[in-house]
N, C-alpha and C positions, 0 to 999 in steps of 0.2 A: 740523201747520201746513204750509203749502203756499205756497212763496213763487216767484215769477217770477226770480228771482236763478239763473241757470245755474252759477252757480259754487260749488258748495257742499262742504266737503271734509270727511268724518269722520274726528274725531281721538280723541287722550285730553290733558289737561291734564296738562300736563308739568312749569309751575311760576308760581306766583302769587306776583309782585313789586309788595305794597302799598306807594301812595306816598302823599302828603298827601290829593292829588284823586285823580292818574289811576292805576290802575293796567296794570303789565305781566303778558298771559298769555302763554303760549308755550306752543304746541299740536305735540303729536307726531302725525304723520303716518304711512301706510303706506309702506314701502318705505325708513325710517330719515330722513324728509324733519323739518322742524318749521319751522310758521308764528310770527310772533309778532305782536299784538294788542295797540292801546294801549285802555282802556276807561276807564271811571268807574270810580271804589271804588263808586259806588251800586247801580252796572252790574254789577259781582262780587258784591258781598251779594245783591242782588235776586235772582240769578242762583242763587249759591248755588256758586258756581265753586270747589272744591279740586282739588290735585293728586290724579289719577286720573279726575277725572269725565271721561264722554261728552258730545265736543262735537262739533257742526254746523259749520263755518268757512264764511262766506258770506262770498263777494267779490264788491262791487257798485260797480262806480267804470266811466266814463268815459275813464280813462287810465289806463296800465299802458309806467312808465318800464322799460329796460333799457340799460346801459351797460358798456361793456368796456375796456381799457385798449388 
């Protein structure tokens, strides 16, 4: 699949926290980094998403907040 999203970051699935709806994945990164991901449960099943699988991390947004103390 070929997507226009420049942001695309290969990970491995670190840990799969089911909730009622949405679930939390949290993606391990190269260099000891980890993203974390809110999705559907439908989103996970359909997906097929367990810890260890090979994931794509695509970040496609408009705005990207950073703040410091």
């Amino acid at each position: 699949m070929r997507l226009s999203a420049r942001n695309q970051l290969a990970g491995t699935v670190a840990a799969v926290e089911v909730g009622a709806v949405m679930t939390v994945v949290k993606v391990d990164l190269p260099g000891g980094q980890q993203i974390t991901s809110s999705v559907t449960k439908e989103a996970v099943d359909e997906l097929g998403l367990t810890v260890g699988s090979p994931v794509t991390v695509v970040i496609k947004s408009t705005e990207v907040m950073l703040a410091v103390d």
